[in-house]
Residue frames as qw, qx, qy, qz and C-alpha x, y, z in Angstrom:
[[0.068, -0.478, -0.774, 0.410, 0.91, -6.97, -2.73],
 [0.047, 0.720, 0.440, 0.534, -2.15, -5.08, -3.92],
 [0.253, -0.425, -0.578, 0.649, -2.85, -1.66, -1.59],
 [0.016, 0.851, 0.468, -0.237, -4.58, 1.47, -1.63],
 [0.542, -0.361, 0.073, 0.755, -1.95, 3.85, -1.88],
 [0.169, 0.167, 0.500, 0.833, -3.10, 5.25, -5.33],
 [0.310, -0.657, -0.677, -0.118, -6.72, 4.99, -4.68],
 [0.400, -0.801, -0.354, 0.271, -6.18, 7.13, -1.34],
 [0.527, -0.174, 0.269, 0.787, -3.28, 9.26, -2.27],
 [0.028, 0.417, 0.616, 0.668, -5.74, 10.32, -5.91],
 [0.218, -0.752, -0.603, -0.149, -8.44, 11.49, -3.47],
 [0.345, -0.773, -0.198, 0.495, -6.79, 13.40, -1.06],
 [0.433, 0.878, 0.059, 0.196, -5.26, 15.21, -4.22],
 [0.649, -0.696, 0.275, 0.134, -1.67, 14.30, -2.91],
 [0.767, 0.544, -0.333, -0.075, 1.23, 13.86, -5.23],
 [0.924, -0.114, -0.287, 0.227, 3.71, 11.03, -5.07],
 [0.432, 0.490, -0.303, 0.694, 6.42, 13.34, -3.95],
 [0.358, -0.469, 0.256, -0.766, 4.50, 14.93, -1.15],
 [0.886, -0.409, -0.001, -0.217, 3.51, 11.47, 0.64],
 [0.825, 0.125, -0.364, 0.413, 6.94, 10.05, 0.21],
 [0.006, -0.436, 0.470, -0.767, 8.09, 13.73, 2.40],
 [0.738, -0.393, 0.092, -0.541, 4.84, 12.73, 4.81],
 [0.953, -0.239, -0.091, -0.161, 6.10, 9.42, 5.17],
 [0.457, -0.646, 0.600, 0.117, 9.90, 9.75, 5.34],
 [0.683, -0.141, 0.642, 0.320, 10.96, 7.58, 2.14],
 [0.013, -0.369, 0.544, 0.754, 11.71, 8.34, -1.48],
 [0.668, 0.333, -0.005, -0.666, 9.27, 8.68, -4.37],
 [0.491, 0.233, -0.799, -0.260, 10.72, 6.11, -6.20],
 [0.156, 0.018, 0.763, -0.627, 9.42, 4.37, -2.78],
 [0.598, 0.334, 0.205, -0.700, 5.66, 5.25, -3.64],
 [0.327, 0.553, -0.624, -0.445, 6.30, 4.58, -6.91],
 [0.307, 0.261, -0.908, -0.113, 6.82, 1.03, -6.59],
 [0.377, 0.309, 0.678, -0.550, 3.94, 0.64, -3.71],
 [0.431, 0.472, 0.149, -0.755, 1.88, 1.62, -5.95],
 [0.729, 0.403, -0.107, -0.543, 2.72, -0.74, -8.59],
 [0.993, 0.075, 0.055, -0.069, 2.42, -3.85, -7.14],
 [0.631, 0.554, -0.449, 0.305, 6.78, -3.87, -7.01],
 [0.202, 0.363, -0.601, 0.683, 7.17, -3.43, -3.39],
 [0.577, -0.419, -0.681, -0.164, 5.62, -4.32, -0.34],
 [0.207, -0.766, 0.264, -0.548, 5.59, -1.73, 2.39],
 [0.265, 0.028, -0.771, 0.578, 7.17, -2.64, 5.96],
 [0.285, -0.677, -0.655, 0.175, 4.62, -3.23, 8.57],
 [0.244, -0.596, -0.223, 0.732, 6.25, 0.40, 10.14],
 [0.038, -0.156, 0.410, 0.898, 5.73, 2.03, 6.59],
 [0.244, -0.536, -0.771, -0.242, 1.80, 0.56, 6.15],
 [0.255, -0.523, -0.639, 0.503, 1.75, 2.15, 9.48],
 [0.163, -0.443, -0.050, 0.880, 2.65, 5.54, 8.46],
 [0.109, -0.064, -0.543, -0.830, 0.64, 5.54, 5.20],
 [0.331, -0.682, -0.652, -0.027, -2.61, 4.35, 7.19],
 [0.285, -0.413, -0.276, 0.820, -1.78, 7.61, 9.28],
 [0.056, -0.159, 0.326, 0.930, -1.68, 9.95, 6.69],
 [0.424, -0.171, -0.329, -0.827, -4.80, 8.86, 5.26],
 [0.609, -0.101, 0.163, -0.769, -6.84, 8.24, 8.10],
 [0.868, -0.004, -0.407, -0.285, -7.49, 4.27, 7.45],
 [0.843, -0.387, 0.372, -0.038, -6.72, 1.15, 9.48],
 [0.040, -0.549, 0.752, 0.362, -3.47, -1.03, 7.80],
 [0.563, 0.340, 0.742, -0.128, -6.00, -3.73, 7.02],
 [0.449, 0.858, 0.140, -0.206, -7.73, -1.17, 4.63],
 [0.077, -0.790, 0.489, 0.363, -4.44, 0.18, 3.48],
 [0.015, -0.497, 0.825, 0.269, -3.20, -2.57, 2.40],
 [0.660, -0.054, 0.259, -0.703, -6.20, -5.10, 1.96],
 [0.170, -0.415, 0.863, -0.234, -6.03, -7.57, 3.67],
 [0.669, 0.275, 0.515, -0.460, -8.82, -9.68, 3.08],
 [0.748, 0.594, -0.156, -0.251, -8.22, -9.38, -0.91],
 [0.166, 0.727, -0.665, 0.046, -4.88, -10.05, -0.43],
 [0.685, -0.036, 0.659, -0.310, -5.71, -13.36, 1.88],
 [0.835, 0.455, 0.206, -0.230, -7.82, -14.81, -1.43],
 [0.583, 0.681, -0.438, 0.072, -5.04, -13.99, -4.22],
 [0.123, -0.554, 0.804, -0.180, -2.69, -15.93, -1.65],
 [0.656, -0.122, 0.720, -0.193, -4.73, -18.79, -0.90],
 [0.764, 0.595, -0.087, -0.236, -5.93, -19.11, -4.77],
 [0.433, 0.733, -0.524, -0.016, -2.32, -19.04, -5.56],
 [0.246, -0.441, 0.846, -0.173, -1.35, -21.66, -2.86],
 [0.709, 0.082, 0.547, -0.437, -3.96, -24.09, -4.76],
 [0.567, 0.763, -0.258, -0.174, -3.36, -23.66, -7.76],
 [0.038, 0.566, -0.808, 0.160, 0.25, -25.38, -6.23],
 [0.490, -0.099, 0.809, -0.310, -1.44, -28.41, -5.08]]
């Protein structure tokens, strides 16, 4: 699942080490958010929309995400 994480993370001038302490889970954790290997828990979206200030929609965007699903569920038919 695509998300912000980098994007927002890059701005606030945060390294991966220092959101994984902010959020309670291990860099390797980030790590994999970030590239498209993992898919945060709903309660882990939560905590990274915290940190930076955004809704979990944003965070994790939801809308793009929506398209690349439905594409992909046509693409099956």
């Amino acid at each position: 699942m695509k998300t912000r994480v980098r994007e927002l993370r890059s701005a606030a001038g945060m390294t991966q080490q220092r959101l994984a302490e902010l959020t309670r889970v291990s860099c390797r954790t980030i790590i994999s958010i970030e590239k498209e290997q993992y898919s945060p828990s709903l309660m882990l979206a939560y905590r990274l929309a915290r940190v930076f200030g955004v809704s979990v929609e944003a965070l994790c965007c939801l809308e793009e995400n929506y398209r690349r699903e439905e594409t992909e569920h046509e693409k099956l038919i």
